[in-house]
VOPA-970034 format. One record per residue (C-alpha): residue number from 1; x, y, z. Coordinates in steps of 0.5 Angstrom, whole numbers, plus 500, padded with zeros to 3 digits. Each point is the difference from the previous one (the first is absolute). Example, Ala and Ser with C-alpha at 12.3 -4.5 7.8 and 13.67 -1.06 7.14 Angstrom:
2
(1,(525,491,516)) (2,(502,507,498)) 
***
This chain:
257
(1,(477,429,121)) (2,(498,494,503)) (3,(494,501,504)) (4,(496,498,493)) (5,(503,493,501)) (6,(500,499,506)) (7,(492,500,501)) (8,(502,492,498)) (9,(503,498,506)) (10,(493,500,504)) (11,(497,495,496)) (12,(506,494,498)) (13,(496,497,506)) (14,(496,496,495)) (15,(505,498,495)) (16,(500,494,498)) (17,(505,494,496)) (18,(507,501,496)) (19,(497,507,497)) (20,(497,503,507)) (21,(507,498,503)) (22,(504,504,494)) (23,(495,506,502)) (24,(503,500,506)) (25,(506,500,499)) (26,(499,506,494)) (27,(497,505,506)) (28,(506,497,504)) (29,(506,503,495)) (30,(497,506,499)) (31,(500,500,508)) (32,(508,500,500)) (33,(500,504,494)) (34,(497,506,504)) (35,(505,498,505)) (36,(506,500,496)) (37,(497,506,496)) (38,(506,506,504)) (39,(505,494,501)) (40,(501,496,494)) (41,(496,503,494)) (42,(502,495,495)) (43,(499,494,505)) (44,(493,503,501)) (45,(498,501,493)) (46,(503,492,499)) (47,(494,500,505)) (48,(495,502,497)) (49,(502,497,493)) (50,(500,493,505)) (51,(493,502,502)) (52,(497,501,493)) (53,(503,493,498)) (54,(497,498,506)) (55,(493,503,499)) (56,(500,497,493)) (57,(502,494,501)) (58,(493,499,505)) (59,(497,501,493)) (60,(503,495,497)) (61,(499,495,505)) (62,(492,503,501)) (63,(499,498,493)) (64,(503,493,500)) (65,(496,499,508)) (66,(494,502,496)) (67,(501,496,493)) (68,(501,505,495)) (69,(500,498,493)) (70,(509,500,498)) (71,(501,501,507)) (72,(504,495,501)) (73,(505,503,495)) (74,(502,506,505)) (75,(506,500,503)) (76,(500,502,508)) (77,(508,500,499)) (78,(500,504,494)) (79,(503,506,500)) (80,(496,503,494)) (81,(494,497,501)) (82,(499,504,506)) (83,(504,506,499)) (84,(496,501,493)) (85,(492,499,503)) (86,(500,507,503)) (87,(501,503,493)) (88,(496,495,496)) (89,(494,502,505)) (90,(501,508,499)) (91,(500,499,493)) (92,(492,495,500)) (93,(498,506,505)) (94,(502,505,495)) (95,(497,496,494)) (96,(493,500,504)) (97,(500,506,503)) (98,(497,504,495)) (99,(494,496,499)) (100,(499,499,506)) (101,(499,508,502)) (102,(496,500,494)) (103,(494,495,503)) (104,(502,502,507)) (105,(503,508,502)) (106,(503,498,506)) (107,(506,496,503)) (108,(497,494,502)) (109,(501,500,509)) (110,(503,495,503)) (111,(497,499,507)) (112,(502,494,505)) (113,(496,494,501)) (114,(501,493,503)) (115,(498,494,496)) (116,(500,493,503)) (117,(504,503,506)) (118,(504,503,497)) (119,(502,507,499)) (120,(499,502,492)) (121,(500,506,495)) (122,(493,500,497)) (123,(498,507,494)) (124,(495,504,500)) (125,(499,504,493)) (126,(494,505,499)) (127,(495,500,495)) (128,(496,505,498)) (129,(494,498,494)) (130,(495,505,499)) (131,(502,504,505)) (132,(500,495,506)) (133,(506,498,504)) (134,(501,494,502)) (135,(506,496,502)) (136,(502,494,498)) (137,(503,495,503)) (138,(504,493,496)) (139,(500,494,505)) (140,(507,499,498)) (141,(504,506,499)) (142,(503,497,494)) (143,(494,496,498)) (144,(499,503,492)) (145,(502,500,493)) (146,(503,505,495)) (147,(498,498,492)) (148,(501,501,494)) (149,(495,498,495)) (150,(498,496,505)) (151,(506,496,500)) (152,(505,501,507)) (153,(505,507,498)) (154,(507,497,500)) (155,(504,505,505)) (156,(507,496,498)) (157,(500,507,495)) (158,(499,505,505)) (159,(507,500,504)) (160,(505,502,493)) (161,(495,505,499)) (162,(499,503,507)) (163,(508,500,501)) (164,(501,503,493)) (165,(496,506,502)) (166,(504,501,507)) (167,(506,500,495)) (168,(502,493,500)) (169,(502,497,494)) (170,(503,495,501)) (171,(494,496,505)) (172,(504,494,500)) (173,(506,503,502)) (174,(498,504,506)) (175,(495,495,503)) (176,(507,495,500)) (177,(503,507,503)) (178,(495,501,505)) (179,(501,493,502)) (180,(507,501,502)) (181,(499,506,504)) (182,(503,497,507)) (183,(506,499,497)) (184,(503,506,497)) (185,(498,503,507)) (186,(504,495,504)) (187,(506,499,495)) (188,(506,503,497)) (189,(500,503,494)) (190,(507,498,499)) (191,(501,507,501)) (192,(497,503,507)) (193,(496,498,506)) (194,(492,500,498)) (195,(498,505,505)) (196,(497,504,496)) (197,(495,501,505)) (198,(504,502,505)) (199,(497,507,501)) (200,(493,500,501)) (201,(500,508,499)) (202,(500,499,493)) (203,(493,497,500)) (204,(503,494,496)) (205,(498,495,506)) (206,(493,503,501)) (207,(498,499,493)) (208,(502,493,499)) (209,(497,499,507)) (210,(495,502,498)) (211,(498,496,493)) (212,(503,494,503)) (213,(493,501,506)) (214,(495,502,494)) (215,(501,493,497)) (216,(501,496,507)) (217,(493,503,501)) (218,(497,499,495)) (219,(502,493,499)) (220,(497,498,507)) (221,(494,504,499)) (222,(499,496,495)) (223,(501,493,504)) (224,(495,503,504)) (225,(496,500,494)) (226,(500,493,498)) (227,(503,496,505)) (228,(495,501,505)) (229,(494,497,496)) (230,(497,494,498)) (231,(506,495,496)) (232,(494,497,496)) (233,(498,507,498)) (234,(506,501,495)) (235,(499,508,498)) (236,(500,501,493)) (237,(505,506,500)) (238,(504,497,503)) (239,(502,494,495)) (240,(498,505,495)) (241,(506,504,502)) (242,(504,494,502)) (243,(499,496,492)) (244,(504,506,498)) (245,(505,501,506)) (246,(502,493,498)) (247,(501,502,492)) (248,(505,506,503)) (249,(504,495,503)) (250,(500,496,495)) (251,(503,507,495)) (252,(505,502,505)) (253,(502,493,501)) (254,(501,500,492)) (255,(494,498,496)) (256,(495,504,496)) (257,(494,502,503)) 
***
């Protein structure tokens, strides 16, 4: 279950800054979380809670060291912020995904690469035009632009929509929930001891483990994707995908989108 992870730990060599040292640290939890799987379950997954916050606290601290518009407006100390940015990307990717197998059948590889020294994660997409392949290659992964009548698509919206399908009507409640995670695994209820994860034959654990390491990896294969290139170039995508971000926020935090 770790093994997918770990292919960052040959490659923190060149992280660099504040972000890069909270990568760090991310791939460091889930080295205890591994440890700790068998012995303290539920500290292990607070393990793994820990490195998801850590991982997306890299990419709000990437988004500020890079300039983004709105970026100053991220809290790296905010709970929320970070617990909530792994599902507003899920739900950009399930809004886009549709339309980009339509131009492009297959899923796009991420191959690694080295930019300026540093170890990075560029896309390679597979084309074919009249029956020729060829491969394309962005000079940032995240170098382009998703419109609307040419207008840039506002994914604010995205996020209540995706978790509606996955059964979750009440978003804003589920995303403070999910928030909170750590707590209900770690504090009494009132009633009984949290440990409920104590045996692990029940495929409880595993399952959580699980989830936790699929958003971990996905936050830092995204920092690959970003941090690595040029600060001058700031990817289109990127603060497309952040203008909305911001508005979710402002929504969970009360205020109408």
């Amino acid at each position: 279950m770790f093994s997918e992870i770990e292919q960052f730990n040959k490659r923190t060599s060149s992280l660099r800054g504040s972000s890069g040292s909270c990568v760090k640290s991310a791939l460091y939890h889930v080295e205890m979380a591994k440890k700790l799987a068998c012995l303290d379950p539920e500290m292990s997954i607070f393990r793994l809670i820990t490195a998801e916050e850590e991982a997306a606290t890299a990419i709000i601290l990437m988004l500020k060291e890079h300039g983004y518009d709105g970026s100053k407006r991220l809290s790296k100390n905010n709970h929320l912020h970070k617990q909530c940015l792994h599902t507003y990307i899920c739900s950009v990717w399930d809004a886009i995904k549709g339309d980009l197998h339509l131009m492009i059948p297959e899923m796009p590889e991420m191959r690694w690469t080295e930019v300026d020294g540093q170890h990075a994660i560029k896309l390679m997409f597979k084309i074919n035009i009249d029956g020729q392949s060829f491969v394309a290659e962005p000079s940032s992964p995240m170098n382009f632009q998703v419109s609307n009548n040419e207008e840039p698509h506002d994914f604010s919206g995205e996020i209540f929509s995706f978790l509606e399908e996955k059964g979750f009507s009440d978003t804003v409640k589920h995303l403070k929930e999910n928030a909170n995670l750590r707590n209900k695994l770690l504090y009494s209820d009132g009633n009984k001891i949290p440990n409920s994860l104590s045996d692990t034959s029940n495929g409880k654990y595993d399952k959580l483990a699980r989830y936790l390491l699929s958003k971990t990896n996905a936050l830092i294969a995204m920092y690959y994707m970003t941090a690595p290139y040029k600060k001058a170039n700031k990817a289109h995508f990127l603060q497309q995908s952040l203008d909305g971000y911001l508005k979710v926020l402002d929504h969970v935090k009360g205020r109408k989108l």
